[in-house]
C-alpha positions as CSV (number, residue, x, y, z in Angstrom):
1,X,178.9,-17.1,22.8
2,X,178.6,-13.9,24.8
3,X,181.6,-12.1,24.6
4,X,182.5,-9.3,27.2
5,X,183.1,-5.5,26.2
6,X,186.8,-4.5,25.6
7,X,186.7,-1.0,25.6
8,X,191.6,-1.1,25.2
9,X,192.8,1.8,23.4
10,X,194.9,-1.0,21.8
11,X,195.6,-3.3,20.5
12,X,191.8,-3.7,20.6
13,X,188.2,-5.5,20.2
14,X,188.1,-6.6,16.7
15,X,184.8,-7.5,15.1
16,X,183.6,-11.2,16.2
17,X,182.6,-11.7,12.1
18,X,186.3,-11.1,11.4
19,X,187.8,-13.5,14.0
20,X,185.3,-16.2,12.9
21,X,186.4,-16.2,9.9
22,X,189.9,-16.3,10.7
23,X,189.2,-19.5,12.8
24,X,187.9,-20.7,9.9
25,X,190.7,-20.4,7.5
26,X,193.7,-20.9,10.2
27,X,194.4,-24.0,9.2
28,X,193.3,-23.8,5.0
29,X,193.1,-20.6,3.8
30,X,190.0,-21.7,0.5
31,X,191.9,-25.2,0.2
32,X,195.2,-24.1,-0.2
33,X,196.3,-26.0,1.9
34,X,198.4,-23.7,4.1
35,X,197.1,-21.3,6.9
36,X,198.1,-17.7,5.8
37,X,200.6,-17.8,8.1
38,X,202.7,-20.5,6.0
39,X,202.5,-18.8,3.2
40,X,205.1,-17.5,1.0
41,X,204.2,-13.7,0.9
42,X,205.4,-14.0,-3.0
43,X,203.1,-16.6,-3.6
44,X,199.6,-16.4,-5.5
45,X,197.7,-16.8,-2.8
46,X,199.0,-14.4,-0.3
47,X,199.6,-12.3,-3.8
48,X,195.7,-12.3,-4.2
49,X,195.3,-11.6,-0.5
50,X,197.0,-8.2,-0.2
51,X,196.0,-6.8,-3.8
52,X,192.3,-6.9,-2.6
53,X,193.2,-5.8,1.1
54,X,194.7,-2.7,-0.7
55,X,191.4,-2.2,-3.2
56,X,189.5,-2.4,-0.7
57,X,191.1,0.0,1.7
58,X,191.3,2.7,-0.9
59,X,187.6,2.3,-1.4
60,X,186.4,2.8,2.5
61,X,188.3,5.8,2.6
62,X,187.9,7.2,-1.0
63,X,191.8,7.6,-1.8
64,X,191.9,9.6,-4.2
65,X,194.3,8.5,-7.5
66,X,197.3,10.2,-6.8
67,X,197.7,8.9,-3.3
68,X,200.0,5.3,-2.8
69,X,198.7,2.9,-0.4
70,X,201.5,1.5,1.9
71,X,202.0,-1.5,4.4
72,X,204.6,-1.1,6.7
73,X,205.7,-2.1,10.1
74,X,206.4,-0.2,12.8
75,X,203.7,1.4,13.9
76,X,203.0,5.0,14.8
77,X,206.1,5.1,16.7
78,X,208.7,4.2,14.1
79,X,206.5,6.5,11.9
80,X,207.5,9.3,14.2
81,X,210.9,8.4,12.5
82,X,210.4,7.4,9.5
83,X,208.2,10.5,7.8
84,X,211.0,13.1,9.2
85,X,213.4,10.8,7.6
86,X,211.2,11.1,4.2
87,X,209.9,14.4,4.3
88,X,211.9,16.9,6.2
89,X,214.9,16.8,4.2
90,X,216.8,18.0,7.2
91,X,214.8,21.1,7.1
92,X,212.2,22.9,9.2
93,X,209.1,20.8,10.2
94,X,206.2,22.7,12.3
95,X,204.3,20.3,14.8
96,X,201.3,21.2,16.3
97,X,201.5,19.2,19.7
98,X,197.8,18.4,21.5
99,X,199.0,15.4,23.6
100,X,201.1,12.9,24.3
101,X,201.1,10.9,20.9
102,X,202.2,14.4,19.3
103,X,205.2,15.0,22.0
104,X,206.5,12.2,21.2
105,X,206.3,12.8,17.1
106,X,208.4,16.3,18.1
107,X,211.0,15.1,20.5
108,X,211.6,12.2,17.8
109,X,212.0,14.6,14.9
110,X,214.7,16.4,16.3
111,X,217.1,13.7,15.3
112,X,216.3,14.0,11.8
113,X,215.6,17.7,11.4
114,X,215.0,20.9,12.8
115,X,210.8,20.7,14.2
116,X,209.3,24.0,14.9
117,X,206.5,24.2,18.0
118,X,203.7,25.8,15.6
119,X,201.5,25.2,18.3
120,X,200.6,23.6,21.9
121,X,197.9,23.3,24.4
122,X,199.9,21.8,26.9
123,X,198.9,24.8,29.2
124,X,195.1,23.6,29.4
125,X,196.5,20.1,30.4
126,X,195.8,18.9,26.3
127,X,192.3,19.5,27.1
128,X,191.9,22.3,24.3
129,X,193.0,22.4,20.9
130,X,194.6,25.5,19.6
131,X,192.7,27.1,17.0
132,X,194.6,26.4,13.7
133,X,194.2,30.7,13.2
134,X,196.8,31.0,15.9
135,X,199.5,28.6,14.6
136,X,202.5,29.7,14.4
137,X,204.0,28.1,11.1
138,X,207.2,28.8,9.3
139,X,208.0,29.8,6.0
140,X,209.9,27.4,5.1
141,X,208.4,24.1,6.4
142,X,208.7,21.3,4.9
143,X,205.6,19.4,6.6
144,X,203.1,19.9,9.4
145,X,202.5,17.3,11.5
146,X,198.8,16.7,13.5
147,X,198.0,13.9,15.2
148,X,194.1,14.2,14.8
149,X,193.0,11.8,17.6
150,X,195.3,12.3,20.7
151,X,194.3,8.7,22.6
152,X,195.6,9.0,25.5
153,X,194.0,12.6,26.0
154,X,190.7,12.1,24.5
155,X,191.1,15.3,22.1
156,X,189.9,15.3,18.4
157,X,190.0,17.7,15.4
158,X,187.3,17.1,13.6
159,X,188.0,19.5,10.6
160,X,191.5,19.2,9.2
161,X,192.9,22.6,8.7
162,X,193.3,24.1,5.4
163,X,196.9,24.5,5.3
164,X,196.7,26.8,2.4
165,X,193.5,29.4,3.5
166,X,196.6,29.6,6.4
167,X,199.4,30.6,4.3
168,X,201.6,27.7,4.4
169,X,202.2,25.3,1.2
170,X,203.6,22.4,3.3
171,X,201.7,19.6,3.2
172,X,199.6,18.1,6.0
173,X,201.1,15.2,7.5
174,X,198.2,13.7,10.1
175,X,198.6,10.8,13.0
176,X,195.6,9.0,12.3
177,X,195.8,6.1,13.9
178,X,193.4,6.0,16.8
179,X,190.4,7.3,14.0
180,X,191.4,5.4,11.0
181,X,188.2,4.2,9.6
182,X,186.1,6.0,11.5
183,X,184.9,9.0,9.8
184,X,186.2,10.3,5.9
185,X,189.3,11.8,5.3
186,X,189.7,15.5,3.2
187,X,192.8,14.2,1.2
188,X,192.8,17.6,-0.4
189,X,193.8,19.2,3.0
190,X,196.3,16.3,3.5
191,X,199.7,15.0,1.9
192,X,200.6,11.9,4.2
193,X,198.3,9.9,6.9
194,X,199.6,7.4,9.1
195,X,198.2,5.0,11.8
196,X,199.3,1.6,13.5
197,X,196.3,-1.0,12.7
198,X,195.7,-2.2,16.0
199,X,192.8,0.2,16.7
200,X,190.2,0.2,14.4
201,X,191.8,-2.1,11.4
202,X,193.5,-5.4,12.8
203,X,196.1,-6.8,15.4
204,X,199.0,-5.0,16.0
205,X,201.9,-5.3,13.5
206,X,200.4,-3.6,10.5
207,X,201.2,0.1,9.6
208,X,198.8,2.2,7.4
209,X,200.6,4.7,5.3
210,X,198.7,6.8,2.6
211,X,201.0,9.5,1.3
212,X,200.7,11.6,-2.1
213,X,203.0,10.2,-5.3
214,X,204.9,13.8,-4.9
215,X,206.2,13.3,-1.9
216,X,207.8,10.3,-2.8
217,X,211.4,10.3,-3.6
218,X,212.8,12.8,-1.1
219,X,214.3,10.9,1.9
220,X,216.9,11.6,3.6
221,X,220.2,9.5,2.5
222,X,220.3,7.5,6.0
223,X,216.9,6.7,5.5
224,X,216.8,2.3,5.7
225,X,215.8,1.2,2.5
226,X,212.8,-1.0,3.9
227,X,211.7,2.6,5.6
228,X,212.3,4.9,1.9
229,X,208.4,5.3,0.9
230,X,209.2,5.6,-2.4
231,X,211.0,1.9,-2.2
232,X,208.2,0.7,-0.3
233,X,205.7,2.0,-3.1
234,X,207.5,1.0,-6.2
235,X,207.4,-2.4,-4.6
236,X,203.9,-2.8,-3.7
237,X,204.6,-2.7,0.2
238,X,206.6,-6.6,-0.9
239,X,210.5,-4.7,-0.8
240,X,211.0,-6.7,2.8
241,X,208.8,-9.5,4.3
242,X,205.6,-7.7,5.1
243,X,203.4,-8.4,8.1
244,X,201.5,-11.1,6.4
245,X,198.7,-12.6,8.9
246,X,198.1,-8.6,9.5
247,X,197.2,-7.9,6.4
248,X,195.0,-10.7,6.3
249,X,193.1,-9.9,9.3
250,X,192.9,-6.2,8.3
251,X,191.8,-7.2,4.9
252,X,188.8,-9.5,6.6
253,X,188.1,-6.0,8.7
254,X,188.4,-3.9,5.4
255,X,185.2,-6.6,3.9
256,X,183.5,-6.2,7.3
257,X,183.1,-2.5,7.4
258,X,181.9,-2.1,3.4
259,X,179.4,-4.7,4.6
260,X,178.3,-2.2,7.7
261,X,174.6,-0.2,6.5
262,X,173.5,2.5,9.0
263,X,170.2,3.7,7.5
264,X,171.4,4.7,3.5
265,X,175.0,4.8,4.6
266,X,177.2,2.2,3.9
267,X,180.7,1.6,5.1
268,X,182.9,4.5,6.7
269,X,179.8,7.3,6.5
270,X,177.8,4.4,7.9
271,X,180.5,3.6,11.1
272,X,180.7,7.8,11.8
273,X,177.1,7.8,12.2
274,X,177.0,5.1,14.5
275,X,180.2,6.5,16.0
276,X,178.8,9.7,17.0
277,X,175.8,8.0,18.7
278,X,177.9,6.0,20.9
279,X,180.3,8.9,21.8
280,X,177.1,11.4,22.5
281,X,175.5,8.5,24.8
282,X,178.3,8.2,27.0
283,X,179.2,11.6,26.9
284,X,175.6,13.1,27.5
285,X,175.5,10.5,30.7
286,X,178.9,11.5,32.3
287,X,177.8,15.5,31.6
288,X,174.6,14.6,33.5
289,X,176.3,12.6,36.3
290,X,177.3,14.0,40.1
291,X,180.3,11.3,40.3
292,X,181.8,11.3,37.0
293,X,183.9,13.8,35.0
294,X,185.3,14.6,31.2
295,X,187.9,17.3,31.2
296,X,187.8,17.6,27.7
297,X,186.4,20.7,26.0
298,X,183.2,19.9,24.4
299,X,184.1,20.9,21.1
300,X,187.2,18.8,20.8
301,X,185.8,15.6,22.7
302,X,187.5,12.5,20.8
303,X,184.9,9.8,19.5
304,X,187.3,6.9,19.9
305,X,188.7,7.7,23.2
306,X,186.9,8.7,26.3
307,X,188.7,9.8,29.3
308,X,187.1,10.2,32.3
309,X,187.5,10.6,36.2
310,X,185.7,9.6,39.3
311,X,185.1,12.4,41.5
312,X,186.3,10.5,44.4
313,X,189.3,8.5,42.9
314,X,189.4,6.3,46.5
315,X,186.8,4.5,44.5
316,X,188.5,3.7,41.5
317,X,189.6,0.0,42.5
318,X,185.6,-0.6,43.4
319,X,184.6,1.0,40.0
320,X,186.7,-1.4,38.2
321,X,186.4,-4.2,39.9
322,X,182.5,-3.7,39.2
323,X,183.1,-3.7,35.8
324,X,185.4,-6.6,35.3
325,X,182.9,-8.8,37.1
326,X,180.1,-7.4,34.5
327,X,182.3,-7.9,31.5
328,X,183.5,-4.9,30.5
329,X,186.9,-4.5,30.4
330,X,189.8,-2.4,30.0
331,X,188.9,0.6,31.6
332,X,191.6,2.1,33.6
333,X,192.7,5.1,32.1
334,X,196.4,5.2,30.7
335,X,199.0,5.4,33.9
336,X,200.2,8.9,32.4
337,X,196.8,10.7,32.8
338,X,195.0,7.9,36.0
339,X,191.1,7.7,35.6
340,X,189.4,5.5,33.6
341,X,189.1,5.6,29.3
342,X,186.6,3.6,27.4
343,X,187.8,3.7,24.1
344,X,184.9,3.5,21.0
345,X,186.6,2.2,18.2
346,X,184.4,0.8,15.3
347,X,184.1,-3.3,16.6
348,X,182.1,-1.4,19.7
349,X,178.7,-1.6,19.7
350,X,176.3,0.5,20.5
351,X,175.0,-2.4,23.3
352,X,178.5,-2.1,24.7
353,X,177.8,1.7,25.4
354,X,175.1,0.8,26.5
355,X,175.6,-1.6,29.1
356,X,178.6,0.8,30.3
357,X,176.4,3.0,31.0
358,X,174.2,1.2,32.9
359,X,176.8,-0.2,34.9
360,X,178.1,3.8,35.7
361,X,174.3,4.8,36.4
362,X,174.3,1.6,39.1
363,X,177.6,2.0,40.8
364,X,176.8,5.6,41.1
365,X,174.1,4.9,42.9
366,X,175.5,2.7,45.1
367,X,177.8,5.4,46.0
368,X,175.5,8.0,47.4
């Protein structure tokens, strides 16, 4: 079967291996008897299920021993609650806003404690990133929040900041949901990471949280119980009903990428490597091109998410019509920003670049 090319920011293409497999078991999850779906999330089987989603999560990303692995629900959004409602013990938080995703984490932590603007690049348009040198960050903070990949902006750090070579002993709380899986993780520069699933792990309805045993045991005394990390952890992510079929599926995604081999590397190394040649081929073509545009500063350029602009926008309806009818789909850009966005998450393929490509280098041509 030739599938087409879904370039959504999200939910998003998941590997065809993974929802083979899935078909597969729907009905009898290895003679059980029961699809995953009917199973009691207490039970062995869905018991066995999880435990070897969460071993092999903390392998791809090398979580170091001192880190807890959660599954929540959620996603980023109720995050944007939920770590204030752990961390900032009604304190000072500094954000460092680059985007939309990050706006949102600010103007939601004002209901939980007192967030500090460290830093903003809202006047380039969130095309820049402030350099982490000119942060302003307090004293006092209790936690600094970066979302790493903005994905509605197309903006990247690459480098997590060393909080401490800056002063500041608060740990680093990162967004990473949009580059989950993509490329490693310092955990030394990082207390917490967070990211919805629905990108680069599984469907929608899973919530990643990775967060540092010493951070646990602080929140705030309206904090739900289901939401208290340190509930959630002592319980191995089973205090309420957990997302079950979502766990599943990102456990199947969690086997796909160790199997993933890109020359010697294996796993995550192996998906950066093969996520910074799709990124550079599209990117390289639109820098080369007379009709498209990336606003992005070069050095910030998001791997996962590609914004990107027609010169003459009266022929956006064309553009995308001529790319539904070739199979690749999901391109208009988010309705906040216009344009169009391929987003490169790790179930792309490099043929899928590839073809988009070919499709912009045609209609371009038929444009002149």
């Amino acid at each position: 079967m030739n599938r087409p090319y879904n370039f959504s920011a999200g939910p998003a293409a998941m590997p065809a291996e993974v929802l083979q497999q899935a078909a597969a078991d729907m009905m009898d999850w290895q003679g059980s008897g029961m699809g995953v779906m009917e199973m009691s999330h207490r039970g062995k089987e869905f018991m066995s299920i999880i435990a070897q989603a969460e071993t092999d999560l903390r392998e791809l990303l090398a979580v170091p021993a001192h880190f807890r692995t959660l599954f929540m629900q959620g996603g980023g959004l109720a995050e944007n609650a939920i770590v204030p409602l752990n961390l900032s013990r009604g304190g000072v938080v500094d954000f460092v806003v680059t985007g939309s995703w990050s706006q949102k984490s600010f103007k939601e932590a004002r209901k939980y404690g007192q967030p500090h603007l460290a830093a903003s690049n809202e006047a380039d348009a969130h095309t820049t990133l402030p350099a982490p040198s000119a942060w302003q960050l307090s004293s006092d903070a209790h936690y600094v929040h970066l979302c790493s990949n903005e994905t509605i902006h197309g903006v990247e750090t690459h480098e997590l900041p060393d909080l401490k070579a800056l002063g500041s002993d608060a740990p680093l709380v990162i967004d990473f949901s949009s580059h989950v899986a993509s490329r490693s993780v310092d955990w030394s520069r990082v207390g917490l990471a967070f990211g919805g699933a629905q990108k680069n792990l599984g469907p929608a309805g899973l919530t990643l949280v990775v967060v540092r045993e010493d951070l646990l045991g602080h929140a705030l005394s309206i904090c739900p119980s289901a939401f208290d990390y340190k509930t959630v952890a002592d319980n191995g992510s089973m205090y309420n009903t957990p997302p079950t079929y979502a766990i599943y599926m990102a456990g199947l995604t969690f086997q796909w990428l160790k199997r993933q081999r890109e020359g010697s590397l294996s796993g995550v190394a192996a998906m950066e490597r093969r996520n910074m040649a799709k990124a550079a081929l599209l990117y390289d073509f639109i820098d080369h091109s007379q009709l498209y545009l990336n606003k992005v500063a070069k050095d910030c350029r998001s791997r996962m998410n590609i914004p990107f602009f027609l010169r003459d926008e009266t022929r956006n309806d064309a553009f995308l019509a001529g790319a539904q009818a070739r199979g690749l789909l999901q391109l208009k850009g988010h309705k906040s920003v216009g344009g169009m966005r391929a987003s490169l998450y790790n179930a792309m393929p490099l043929a899928g670049v590839q073809a988009l490509v070919t499709y912009m280098r045609e209609f371009e041509q038929t444009q002149a």
